[in-house]
C-alpha positions in Angstrom: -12.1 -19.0 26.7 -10.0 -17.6 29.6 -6.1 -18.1 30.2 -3.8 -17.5 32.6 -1.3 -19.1 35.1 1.1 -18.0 38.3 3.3 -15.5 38.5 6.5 -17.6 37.6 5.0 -18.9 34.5 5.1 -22.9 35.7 1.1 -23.3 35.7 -0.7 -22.3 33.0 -4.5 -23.0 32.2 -7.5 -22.5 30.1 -11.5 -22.2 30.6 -13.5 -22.3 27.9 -17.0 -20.7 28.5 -18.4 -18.4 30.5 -18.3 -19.2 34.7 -21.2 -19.6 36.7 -20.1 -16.7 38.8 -17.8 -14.1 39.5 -17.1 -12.8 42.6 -14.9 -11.1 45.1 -15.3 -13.2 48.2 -14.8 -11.7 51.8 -14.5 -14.8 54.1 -11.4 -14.8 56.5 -10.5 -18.2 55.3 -9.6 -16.5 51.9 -8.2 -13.2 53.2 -5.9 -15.5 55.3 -5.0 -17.7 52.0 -4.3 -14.7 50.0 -2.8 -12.3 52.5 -5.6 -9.9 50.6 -8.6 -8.0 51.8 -10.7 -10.0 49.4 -10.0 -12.5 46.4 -12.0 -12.8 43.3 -12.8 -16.3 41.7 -14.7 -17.7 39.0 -15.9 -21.0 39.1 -16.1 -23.1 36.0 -17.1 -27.0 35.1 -14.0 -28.8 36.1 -14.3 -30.4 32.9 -13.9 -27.1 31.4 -10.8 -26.6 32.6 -7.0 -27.6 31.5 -4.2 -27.2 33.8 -0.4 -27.6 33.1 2.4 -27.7 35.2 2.9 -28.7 39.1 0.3 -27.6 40.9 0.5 -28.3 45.2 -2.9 -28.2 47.3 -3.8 -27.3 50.7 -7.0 -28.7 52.7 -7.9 -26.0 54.2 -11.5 -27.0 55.7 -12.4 -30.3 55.4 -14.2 -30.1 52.6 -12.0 -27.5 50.9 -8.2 -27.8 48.7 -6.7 -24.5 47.9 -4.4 -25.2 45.2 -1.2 -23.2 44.3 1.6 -23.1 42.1 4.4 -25.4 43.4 7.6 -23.0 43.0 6.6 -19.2 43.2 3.1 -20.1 45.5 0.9 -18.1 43.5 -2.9 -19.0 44.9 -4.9 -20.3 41.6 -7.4 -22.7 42.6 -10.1 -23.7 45.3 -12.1 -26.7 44.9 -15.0 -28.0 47.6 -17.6 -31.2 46.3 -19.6 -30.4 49.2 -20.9 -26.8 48.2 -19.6 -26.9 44.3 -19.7 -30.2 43.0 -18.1 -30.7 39.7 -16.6 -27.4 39.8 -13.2 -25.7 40.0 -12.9 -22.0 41.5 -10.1 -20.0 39.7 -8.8 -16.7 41.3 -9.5 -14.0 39.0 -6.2 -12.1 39.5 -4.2 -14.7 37.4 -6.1 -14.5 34.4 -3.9 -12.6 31.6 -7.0 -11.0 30.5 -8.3 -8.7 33.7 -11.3 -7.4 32.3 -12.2 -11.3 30.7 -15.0 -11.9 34.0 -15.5 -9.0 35.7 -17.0 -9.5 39.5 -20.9 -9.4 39.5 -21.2 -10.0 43.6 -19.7 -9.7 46.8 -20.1 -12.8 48.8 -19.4 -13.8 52.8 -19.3 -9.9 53.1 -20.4 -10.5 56.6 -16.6 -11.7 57.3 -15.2 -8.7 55.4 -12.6 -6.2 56.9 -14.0 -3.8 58.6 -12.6 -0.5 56.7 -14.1 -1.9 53.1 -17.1 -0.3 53.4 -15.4 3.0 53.3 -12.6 1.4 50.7 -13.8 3.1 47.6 -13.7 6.4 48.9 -10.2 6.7 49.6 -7.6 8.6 47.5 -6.8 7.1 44.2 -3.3 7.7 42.6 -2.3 6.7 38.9 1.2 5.1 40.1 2.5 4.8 43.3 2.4 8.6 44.8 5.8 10.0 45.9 6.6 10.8 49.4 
């Protein structure tokens, strides 16, 4: 089972089992959402999933409802019947556990920024470095 919730605190939720996938997807339609070079989800049963609190939603397709929390905004769910049917994607960056579902694929890399393909190579600094 995974946990987690906003950044506020006001949604929490759980998923038992283990996702169908995990993945960092690339499409401009999430990098716009998330205001994030990528976002990473793992899609579950919706019947595997309990959410608390007040949750808004978005259509933004029209097949697909981003969901959010309703005070702080934090992105926490995407849900399409069309393409996943039965299912509930959960962004991976609001689990408490960060190393629970690690991402196994890229997907709609074809849409991704430009620069990632050199991403990894960059500098890497502990904390933030000083100037």
């Amino acid at each position: 089972m995974v946990t987690g919730g906003c950044h506020c605190g006001a949604v929490r939720y759980e998923a038992a089992g283990d996702p169908v996938y995990s993945a960092l997807c690339h499409c401009s339609d999430c990098r716009k959402s998330a205001g994030a070079p990528m976002v990473g989800w793992a899609l579950f049963p919706k019947d595997k999933v309990m959410i608390t609190g007040e949750v808004a939603s978005y259509a933004s397709s029209e097949q697909a409802t981003r969901q959010f929390c309703a005070r702080c905004g934090t992105g926490l769910f995407y849900r399409n019947e069309s393409i996943f049917p039965g299912q509930i994607d959960i962004q991976t960056a609001t689990f408490d556990d960060q190393a629970a579902f690690p991402p196994g694929i890229h997907v709609q890399y074809a849409e991704a920024a430009p620069w990632m393909e050199g991403a990894h190579e960059l500098p890497k600094f502990e904390r933030y470095p000083g100037l």
